[in-house]
RODO-2510 file (C-alpha; in nm, 4 decimals, decimal comma):
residues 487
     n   res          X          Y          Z
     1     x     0,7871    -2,7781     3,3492
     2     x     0,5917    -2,6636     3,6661
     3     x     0,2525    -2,8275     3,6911
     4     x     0,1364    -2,8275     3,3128
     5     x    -0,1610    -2,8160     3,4092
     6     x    -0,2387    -2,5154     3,5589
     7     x    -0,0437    -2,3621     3,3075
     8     x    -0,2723    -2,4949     3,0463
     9     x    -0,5813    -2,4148     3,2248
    10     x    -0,4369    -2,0529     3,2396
    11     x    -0,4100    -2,0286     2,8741
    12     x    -0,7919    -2,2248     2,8097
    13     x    -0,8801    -1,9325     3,0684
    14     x    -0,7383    -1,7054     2,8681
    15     x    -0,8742    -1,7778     2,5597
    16     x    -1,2625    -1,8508     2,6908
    17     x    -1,2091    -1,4864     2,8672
    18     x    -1,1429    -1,3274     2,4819
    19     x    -1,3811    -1,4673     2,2843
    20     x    -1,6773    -1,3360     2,5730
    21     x    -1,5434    -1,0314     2,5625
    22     x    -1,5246    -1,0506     2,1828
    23     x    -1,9228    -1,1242     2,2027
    24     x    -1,9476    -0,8482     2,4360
    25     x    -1,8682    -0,6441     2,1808
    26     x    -2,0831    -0,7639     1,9104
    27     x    -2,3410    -0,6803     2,0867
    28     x    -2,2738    -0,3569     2,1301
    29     x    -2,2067    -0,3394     1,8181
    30     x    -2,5519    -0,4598     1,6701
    31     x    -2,7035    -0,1902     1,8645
    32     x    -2,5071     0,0898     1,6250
    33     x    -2,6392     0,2967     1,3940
    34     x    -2,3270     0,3288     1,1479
    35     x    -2,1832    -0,0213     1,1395
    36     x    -1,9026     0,0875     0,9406
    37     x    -1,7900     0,3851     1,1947
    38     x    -1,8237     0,1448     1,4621
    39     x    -1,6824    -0,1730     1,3493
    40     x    -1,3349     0,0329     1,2157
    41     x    -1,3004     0,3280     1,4481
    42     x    -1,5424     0,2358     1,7253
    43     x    -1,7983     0,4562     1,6974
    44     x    -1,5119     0,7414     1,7957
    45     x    -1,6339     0,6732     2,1070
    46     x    -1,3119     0,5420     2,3153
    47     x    -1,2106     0,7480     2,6521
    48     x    -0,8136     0,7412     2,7499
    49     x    -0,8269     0,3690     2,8873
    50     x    -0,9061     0,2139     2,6031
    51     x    -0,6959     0,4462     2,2948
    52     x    -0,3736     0,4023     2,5527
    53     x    -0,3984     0,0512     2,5706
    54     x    -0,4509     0,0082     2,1806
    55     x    -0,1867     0,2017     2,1154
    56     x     0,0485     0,0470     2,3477
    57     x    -0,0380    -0,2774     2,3071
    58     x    -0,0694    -0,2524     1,9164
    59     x     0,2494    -0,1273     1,8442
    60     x     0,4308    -0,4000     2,0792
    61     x     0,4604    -0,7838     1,9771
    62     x     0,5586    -1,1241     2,1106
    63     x     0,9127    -0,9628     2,0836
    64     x     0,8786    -0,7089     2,3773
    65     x     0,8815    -1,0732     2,6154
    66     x     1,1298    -1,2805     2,4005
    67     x     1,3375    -1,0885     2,1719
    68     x     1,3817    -0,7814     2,3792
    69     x     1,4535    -0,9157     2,7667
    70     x     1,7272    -1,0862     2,5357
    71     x     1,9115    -0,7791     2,4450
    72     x     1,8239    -0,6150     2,7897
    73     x     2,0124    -0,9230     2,8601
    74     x     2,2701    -0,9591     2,6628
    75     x     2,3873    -0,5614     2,6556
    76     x     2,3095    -0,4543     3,0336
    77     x     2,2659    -0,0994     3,0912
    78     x     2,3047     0,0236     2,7284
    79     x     2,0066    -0,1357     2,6240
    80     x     1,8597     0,1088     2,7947
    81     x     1,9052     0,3612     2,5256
    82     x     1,8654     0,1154     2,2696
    83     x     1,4625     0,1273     2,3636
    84     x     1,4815     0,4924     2,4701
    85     x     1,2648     0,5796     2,1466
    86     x     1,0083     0,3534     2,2178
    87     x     0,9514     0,5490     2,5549
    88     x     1,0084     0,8622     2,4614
    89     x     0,9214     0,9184     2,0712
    90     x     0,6156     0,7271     2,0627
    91     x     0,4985     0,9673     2,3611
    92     x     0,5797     1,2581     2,2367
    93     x     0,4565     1,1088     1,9158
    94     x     0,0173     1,0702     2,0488
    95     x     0,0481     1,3881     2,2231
    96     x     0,2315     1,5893     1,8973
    97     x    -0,0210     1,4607     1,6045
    98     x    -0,2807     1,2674     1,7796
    99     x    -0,5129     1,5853     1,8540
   100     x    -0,4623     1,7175     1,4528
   101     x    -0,5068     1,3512     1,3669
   102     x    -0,8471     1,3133     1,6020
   103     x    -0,9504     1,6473     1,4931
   104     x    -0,9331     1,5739     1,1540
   105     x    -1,0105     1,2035     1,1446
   106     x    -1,3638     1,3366     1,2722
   107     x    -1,4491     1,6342     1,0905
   108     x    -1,3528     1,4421     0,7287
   109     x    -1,5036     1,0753     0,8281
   110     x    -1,1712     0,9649     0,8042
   111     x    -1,1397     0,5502     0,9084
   112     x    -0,8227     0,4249     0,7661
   113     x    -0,4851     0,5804     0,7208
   114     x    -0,5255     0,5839     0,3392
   115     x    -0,8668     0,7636     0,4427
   116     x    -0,6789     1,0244     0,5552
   117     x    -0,4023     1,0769     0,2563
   118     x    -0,6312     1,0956     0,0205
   119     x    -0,8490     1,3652     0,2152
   120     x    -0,5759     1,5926     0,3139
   121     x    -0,3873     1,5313    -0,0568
   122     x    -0,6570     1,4801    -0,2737
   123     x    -0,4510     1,2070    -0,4646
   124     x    -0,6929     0,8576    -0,5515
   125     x    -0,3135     0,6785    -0,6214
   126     x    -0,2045     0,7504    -0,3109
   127     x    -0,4576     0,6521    -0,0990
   128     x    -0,4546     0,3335    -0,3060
   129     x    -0,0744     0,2753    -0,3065
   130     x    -0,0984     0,3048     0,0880
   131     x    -0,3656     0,0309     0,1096
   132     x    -0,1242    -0,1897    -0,1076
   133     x     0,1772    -0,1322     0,1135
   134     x    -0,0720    -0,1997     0,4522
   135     x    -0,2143    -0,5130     0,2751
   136     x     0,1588    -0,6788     0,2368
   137     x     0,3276    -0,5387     0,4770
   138     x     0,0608    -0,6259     0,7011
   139     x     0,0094    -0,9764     0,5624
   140     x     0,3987    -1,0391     0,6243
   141     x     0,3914    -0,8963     0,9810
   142     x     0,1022    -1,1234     1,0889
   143     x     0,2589    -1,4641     0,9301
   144     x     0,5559    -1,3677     1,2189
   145     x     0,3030    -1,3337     1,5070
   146     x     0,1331    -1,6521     1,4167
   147     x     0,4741    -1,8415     1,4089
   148     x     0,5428    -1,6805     1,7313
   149     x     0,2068    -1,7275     1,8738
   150     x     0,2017    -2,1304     1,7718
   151     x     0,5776    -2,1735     1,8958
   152     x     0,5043    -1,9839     2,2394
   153     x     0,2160    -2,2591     2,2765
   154     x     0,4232    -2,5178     2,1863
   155     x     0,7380    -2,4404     2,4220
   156     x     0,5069    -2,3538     2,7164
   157     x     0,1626    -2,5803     2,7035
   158     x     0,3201    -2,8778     2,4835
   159     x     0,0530    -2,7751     2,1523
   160     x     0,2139    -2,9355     1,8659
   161     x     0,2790    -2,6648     1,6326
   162     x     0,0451    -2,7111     1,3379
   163     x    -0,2382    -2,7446     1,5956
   164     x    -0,1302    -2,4546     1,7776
   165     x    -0,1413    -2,2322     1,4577
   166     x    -0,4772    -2,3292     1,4163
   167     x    -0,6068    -2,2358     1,7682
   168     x    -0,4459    -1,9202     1,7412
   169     x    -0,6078    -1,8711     1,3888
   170     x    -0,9799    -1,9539     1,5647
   171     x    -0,9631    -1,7178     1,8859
   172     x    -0,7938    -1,4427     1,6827
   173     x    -0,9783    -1,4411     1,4074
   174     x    -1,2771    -1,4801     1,5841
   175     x    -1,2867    -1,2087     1,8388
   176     x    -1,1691    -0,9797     1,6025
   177     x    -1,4194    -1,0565     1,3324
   178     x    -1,7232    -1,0555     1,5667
   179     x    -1,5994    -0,7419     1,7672
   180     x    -1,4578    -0,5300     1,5157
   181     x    -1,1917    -0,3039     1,6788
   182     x    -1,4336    -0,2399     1,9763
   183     x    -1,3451    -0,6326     2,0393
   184     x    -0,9981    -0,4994     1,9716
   185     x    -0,9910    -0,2974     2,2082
   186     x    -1,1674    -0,4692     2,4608
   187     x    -0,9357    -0,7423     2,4598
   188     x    -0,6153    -0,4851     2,4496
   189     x    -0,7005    -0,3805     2,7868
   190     x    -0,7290    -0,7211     2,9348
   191     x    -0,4076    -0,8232     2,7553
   192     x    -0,2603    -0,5337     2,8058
   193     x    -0,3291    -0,5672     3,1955
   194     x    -0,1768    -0,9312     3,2205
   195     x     0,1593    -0,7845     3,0493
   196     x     0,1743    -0,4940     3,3086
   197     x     0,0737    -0,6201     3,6174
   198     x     0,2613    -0,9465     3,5181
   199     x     0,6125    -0,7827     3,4178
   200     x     0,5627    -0,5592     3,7419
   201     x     0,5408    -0,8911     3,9620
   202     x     0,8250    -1,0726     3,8219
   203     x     1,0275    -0,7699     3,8372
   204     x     0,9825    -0,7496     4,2033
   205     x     1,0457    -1,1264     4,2433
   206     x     1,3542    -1,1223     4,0657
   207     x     1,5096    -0,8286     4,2238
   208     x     1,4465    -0,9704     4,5354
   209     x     1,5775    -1,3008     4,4430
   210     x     1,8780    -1,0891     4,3360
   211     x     1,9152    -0,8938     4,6253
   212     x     1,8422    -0,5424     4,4789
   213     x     2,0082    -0,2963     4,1893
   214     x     2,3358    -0,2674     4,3675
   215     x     2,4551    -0,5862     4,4038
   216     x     2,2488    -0,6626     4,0492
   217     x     2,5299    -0,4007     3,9009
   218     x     2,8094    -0,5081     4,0999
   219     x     2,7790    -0,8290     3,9730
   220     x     2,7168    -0,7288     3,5988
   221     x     3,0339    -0,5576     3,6491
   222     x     3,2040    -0,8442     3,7897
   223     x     3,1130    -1,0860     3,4775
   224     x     3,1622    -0,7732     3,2316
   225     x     3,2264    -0,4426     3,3162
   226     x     3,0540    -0,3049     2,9146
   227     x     2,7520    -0,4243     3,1115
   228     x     2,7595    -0,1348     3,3308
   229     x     2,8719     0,0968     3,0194
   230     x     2,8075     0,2254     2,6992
   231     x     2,8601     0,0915     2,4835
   232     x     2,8145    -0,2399     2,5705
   233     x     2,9702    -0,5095     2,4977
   234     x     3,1305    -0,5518     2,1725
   235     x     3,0581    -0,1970     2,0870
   236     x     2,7225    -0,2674     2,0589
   237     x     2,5742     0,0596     2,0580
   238     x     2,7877     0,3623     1,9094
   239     x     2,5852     0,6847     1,9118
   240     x     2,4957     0,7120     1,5755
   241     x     2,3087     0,3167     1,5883
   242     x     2,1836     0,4510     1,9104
   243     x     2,0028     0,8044     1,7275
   244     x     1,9013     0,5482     1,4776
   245     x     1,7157     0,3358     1,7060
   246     x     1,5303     0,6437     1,8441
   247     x     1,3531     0,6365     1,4959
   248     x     1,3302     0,2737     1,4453
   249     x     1,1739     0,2360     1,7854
   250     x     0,9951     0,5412     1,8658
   251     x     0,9226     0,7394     1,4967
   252     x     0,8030     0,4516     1,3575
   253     x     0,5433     0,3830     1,5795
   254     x     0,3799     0,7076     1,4363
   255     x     0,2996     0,5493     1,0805
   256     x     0,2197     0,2027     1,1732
   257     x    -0,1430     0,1725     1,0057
   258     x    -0,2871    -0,0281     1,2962
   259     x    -0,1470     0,2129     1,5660
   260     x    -0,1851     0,5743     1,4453
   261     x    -0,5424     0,4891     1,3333
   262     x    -0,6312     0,4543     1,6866
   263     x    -0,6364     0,8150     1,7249
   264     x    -0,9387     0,7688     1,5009
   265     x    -1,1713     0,6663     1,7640
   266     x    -1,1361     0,8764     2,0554
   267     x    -1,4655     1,1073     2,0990
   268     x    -1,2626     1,4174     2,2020
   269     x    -0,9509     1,6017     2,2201
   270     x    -0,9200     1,6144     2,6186
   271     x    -0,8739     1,2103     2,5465
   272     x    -0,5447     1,2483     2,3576
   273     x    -0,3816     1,4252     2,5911
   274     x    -0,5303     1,1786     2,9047
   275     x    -0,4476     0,8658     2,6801
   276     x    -0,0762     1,0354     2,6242
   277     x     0,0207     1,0727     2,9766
   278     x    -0,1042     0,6839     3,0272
   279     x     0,1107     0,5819     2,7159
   280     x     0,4230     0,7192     2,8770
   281     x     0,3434     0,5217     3,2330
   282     x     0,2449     0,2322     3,0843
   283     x     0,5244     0,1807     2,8781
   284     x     0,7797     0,3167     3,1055
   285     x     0,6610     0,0542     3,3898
   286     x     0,6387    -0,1782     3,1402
   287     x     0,9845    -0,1793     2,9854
   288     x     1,1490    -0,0508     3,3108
   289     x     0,9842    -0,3922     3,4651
   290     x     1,0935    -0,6049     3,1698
   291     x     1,4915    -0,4319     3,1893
   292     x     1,4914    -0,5003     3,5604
   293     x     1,3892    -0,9088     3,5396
   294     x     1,6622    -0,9256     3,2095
   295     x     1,9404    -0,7933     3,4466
   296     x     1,8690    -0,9711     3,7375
   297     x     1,8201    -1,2581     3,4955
   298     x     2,1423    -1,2340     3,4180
   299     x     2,3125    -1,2415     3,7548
   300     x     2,0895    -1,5415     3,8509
   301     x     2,1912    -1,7321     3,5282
   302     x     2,4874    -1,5940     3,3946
   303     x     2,4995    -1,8210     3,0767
   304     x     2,1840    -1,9333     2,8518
   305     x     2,2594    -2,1034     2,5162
   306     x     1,9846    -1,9144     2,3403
   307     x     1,8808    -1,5281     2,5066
   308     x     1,5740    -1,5666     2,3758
   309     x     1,4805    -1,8040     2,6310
   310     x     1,5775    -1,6069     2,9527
   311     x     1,2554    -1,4247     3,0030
   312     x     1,0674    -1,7958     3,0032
   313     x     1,3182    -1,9592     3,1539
   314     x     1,3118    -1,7037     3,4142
   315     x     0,9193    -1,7055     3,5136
   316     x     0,9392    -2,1071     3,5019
   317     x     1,2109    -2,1625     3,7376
   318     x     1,1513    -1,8223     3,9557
   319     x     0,7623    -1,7454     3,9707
   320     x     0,5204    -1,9397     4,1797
   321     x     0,3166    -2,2114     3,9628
   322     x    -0,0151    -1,9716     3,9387
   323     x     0,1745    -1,6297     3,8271
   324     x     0,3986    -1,8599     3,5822
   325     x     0,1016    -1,9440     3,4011
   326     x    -0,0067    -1,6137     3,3963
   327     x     0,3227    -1,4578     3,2795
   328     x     0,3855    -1,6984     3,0190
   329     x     0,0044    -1,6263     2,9134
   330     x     0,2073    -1,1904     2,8475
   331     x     0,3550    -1,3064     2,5375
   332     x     0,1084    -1,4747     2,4091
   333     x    -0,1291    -1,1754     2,4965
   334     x     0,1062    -0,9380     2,3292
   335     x     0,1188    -1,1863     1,9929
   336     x    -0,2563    -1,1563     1,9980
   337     x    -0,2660    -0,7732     2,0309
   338     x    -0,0649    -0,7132     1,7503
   339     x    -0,2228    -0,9602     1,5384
   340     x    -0,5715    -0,8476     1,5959
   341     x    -0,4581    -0,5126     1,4973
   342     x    -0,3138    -0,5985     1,1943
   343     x    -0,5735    -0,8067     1,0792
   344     x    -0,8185    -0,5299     1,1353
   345     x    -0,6506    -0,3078     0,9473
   346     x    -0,5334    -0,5148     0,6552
   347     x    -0,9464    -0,5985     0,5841
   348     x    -1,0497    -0,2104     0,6252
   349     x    -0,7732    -0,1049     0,3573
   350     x    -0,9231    -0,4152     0,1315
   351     x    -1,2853    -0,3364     0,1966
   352     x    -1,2869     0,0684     0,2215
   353     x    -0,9541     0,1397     0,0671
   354     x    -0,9558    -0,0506    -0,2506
   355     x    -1,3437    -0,1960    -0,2852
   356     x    -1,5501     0,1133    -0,1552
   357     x    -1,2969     0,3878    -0,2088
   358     x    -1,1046     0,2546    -0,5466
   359     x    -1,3685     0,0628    -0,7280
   360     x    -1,6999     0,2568    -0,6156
   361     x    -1,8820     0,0035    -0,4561
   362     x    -2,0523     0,1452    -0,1388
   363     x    -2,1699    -0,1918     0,0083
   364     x    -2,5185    -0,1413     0,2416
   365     x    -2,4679    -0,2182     0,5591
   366     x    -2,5801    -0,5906     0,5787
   367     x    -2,3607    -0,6322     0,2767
   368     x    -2,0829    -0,4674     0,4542
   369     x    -2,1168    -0,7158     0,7872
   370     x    -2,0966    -1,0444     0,5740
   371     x    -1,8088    -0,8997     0,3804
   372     x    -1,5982    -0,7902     0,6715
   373     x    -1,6549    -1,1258     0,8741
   374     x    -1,5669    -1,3110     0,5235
   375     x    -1,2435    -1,0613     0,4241
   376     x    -1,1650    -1,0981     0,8142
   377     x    -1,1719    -1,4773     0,8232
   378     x    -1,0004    -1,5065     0,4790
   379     x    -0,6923    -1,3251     0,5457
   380     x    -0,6805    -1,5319     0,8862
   381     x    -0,6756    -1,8448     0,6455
   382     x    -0,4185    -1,7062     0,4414
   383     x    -0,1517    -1,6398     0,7069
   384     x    -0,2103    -1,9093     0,8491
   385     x    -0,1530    -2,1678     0,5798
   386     x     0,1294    -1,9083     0,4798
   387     x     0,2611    -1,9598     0,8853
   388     x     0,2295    -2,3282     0,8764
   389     x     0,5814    -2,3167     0,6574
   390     x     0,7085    -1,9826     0,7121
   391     x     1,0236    -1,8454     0,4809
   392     x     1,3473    -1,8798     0,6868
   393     x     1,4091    -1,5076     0,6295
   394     x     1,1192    -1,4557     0,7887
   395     x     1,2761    -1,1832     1,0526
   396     x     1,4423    -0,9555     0,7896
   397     x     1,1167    -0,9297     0,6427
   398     x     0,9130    -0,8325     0,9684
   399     x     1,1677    -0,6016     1,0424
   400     x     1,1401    -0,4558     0,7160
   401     x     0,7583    -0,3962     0,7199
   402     x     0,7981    -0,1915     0,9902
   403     x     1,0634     0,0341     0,9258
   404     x     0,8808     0,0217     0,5436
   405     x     0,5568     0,1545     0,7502
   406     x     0,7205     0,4411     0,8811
   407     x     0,9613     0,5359     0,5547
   408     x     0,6502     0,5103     0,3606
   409     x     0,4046     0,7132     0,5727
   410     x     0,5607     0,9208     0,8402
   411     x     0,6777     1,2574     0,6654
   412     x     0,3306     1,2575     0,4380
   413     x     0,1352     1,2554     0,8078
   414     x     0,4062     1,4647     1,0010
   415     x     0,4844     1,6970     0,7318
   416     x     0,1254     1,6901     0,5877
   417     x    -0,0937     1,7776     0,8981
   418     x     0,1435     2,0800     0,9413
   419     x     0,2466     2,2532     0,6342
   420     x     0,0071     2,3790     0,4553
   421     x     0,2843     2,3621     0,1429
   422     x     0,2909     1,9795     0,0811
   423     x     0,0658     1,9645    -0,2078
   424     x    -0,0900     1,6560    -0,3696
   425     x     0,2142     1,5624    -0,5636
   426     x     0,4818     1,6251    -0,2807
   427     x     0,2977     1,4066    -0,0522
   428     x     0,2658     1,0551    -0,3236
   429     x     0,6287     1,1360    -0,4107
   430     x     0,7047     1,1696    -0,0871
   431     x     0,5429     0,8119     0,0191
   432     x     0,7187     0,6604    -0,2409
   433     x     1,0492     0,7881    -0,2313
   434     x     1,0634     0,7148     0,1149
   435     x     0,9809     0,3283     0,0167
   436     x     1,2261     0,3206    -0,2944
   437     x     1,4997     0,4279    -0,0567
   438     x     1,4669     0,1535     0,1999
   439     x     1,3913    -0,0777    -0,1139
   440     x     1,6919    -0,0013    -0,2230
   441     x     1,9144     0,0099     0,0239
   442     x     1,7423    -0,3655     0,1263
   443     x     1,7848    -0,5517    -0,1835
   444     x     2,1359    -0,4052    -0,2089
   445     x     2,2045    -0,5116     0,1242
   446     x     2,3314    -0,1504     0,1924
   447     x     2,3214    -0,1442     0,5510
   448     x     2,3427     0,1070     0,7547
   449     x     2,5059     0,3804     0,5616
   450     x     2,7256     0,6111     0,7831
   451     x     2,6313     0,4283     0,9981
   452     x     2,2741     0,5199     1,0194
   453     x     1,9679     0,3105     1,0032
   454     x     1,7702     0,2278     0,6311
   455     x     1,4701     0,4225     0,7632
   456     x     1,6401     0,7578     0,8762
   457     x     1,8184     0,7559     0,5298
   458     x     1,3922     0,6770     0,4091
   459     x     1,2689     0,9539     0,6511
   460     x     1,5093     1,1992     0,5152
   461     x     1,4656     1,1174     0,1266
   462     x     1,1014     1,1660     0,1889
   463     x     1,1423     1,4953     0,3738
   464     x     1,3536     1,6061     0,1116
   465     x     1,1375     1,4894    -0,1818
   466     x     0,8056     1,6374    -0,0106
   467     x     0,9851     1,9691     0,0441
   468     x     1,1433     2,0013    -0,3347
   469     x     0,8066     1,8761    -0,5284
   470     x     0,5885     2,0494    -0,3431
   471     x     0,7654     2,3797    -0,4168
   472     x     0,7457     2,2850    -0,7936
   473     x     0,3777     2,1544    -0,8393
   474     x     0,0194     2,3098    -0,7867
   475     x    -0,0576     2,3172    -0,4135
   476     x    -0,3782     2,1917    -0,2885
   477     x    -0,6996     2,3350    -0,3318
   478     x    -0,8609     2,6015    -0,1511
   479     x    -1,1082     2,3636     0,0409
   480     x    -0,8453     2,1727     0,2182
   481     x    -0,6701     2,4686     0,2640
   482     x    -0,9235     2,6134     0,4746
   483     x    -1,0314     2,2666     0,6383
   484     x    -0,6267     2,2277     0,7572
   485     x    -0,5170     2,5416     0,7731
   486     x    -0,7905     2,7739     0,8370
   487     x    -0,6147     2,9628     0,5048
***
């Protein structure tokens, strides 16, 4: 590899530049009034920068630089429309709920997603059942980051992998214990500017390097002409896997726990719609960047034993030595993102969601700090002990906590926020019908019925279930009616 070591002092950069700005943040912190409102929602307080970048950068993973460039790859122009929904959905997704969300969020005290269920359906199960589902789910997610996280360190910097878990464990866990999501955030924005500006530069190297989109699709066509049409190679992408993935991809990004309660901290409406419009350009320069280095990648190196290497492999033998250690720092920074997300929202649904909320222990405020930096650093523990020999079917499973996410929660926040007919029973039924069916259709390896993806067939249960129950059980009380509704 290129000159190691400026690679490595990229990454001991990196990691000195997150934990300051993870102090940073404490100290704004320990000038706050509310500890609680600031450590979990940031005082609702963030302007457009920093709820775009947390949302972006949230909801993608170590798998937007390795696992995706290798289908961009792989497929050619179809892929395209394979990550449509991410660009388009998840848009349209902060700028259709996020100001009812915001609005709401505020006026009830809302800081966690399970915050808001049980304040718009009155239900103490199903605020509690959500906090399960975010605990595991969230749990299994993270394990996956941290195995991707320690490998990435040991492909690119030569960190045995044990040891390389355990770094990961310390800056992680650190910055986002000390910083609370304002350290979150913080950090997004920094990360979230080395993936951008990064994925823009290689692009621009590698096109050049390829001598430009026309000859990049010429020769695509040359090697395979299903790389130049739908769809794809091998029939990869029918239409109805292709409407799927517009829900896999894009819906599901609207009941993530650790994304959607970003629209928690904004401090006002005028922000949603700014921190929309710089969603949809971030992304779309982002993944138009990352599509644009896969194809080129694959005219300059027409055969790779594993795809998952090309974006690496790419940056190491393409990029100068100083922006190779900075683009193999993007997904890294993307691991770390999601991670300190996750972990952030895992702790609030054990500390407010099951502790406070579920066993009625309102914890004082000093209390409260030494619990969250000891819940924080616990969970870190456990993954990574739980990452040190991670299941081999560790994939299905991250790929099921996601789609289980959005089964689980998106109809009862949709559906919820803007009919004031779901009542308290339509919405838990809802939540866990929507589960059940992906459950099921998991464990008996039913997949993709019709051809459509486990969640839509999830999504649709649920919108069924919230619909027929709700018609059939008391509706919700005249307070929340008037609070959502204005009824």
């Amino acid at each position: 590899m290129k000159s190691s070591y400026i690679i490595n002092a990229v990454f001991l950069f990196y990691f000195i530049a997150l934990i300051i700005i993870g102090f940073l943040a404490h100290k704004k912190m320990q000038k706050s009034e509310n500890f609680s409102a600031e450590y979990w929602v940031g005082g609702r307080s963030f302007g457009p920068w920093l709820v775009a970048f947390t949302w972006a950068t949230s909801w993608t993973s170590g798998g937007s630089f390795i696992g995706t460039p290798a289908v961009y790859y792989t497929y050619g122009w179809s892929a395209l429309l394979w990550q449509a929904g991410a660009g388009v959905l998840g848009i349209i997704g902060i700028l259709a709920i996020g100001r009812r969300v915001s609005t709401i969020a505020t006026e009830s005290n809302c800081m966690t997603l399970p915050d808001l269920f049980m304040d718009r359906y009155e239900n103490k199960l199903m605020g509690f059942l959500a906090a399960l589902i975010i605990i595991i789910f969230g749990i299994s997610y993270m394990i996956s980051q941290y195995v991707a996280a320690a490998r990435i360190l040991e492909i690119m910097t030569g960190i045995p992998y044990v040891i390389g878990i355990i770094i990961f464990t310390i800056v992680v866990g650190l910055y986002t214990s000390i910083g609370g999501l304002r350290g979150v955030a913080y950090t997004n924005v920094f990360q979230g500017a080395i993936m951008v500006i990064g994925s823009i530069i290689i692009a621009i190297l590698l096109i050049t390097k390829a001598e430009g989109l026309t000859n990049i699709s010429t020769s695509l066509a040359n090697l395979d002409p299903q790389l130049i049409n739908g769809p794809g190679p091998d029939d990869w992408l029918p239409i109805n896997t292709a409407f799927s993935m517009f829900f896999v991809l894009g819906v599901a990004v609207m009941a993530q726990p650790h994304v959607v309660t970003r629209l928690f901290s904004v401090k006002d409406v005028n922000t949603v719609k700014k921190s929309g419009v710089l969603v949809s350009i971030v992304t779309f320069v982002w993944f138009i960047s990352l599509f644009i280095s896969s194809i080129a990648g694959r005219v300059l190196i027409p055969n790779i034993d594993v795809p998952d290497q090309i974006f690496p492999t790419l940056v190491i033998r393409y990029a100068p030595t100083l922006i190779a250690g900075i683009m193999l720092s993007a997904p890294f920074a993307a691991v770390m993102s999601t991670v300190s997300s996750l972990l952030l929202s895992t702790s609030s649904a054990i500390i407010r969601d099951i502790i406070e909320r579920n066993m009625n222990k309102r914890l004082e405020d000093s209390k409260l700090k030494k619990f969250n930096y000891l819940t924080t650093g616990l969970i870190s523990l456990l993954v990574m002990f739980l990452a040190i020999n991670p299941p081999a079917f560790l994939q299905a499973i991250v790929i099921f906590a996601i789609s289980g996410f959005a089964a689980s929660f998106t109809i009862p926040i949709a559906v919820g926020l803007f009919w004031s007919g779901a009542t308290p029973k339509g919405g838990l039924f809802s939540m866990i019908s929507g589960f059940l069916t992906m459950l099921f259709l998991y464990l008996f390896k039913i997949e993709n019925p019709l051809g459509f993806n486990p969640l839509v067939w999830g999504l649709f249960i649920s919108l069924i279930v919230i619909i027929v129950v709700s018609k059939i059980t008391k509706q919700s009380s005249d307070n929340v009616l008037e609070r959502y509704f204005g009824i």
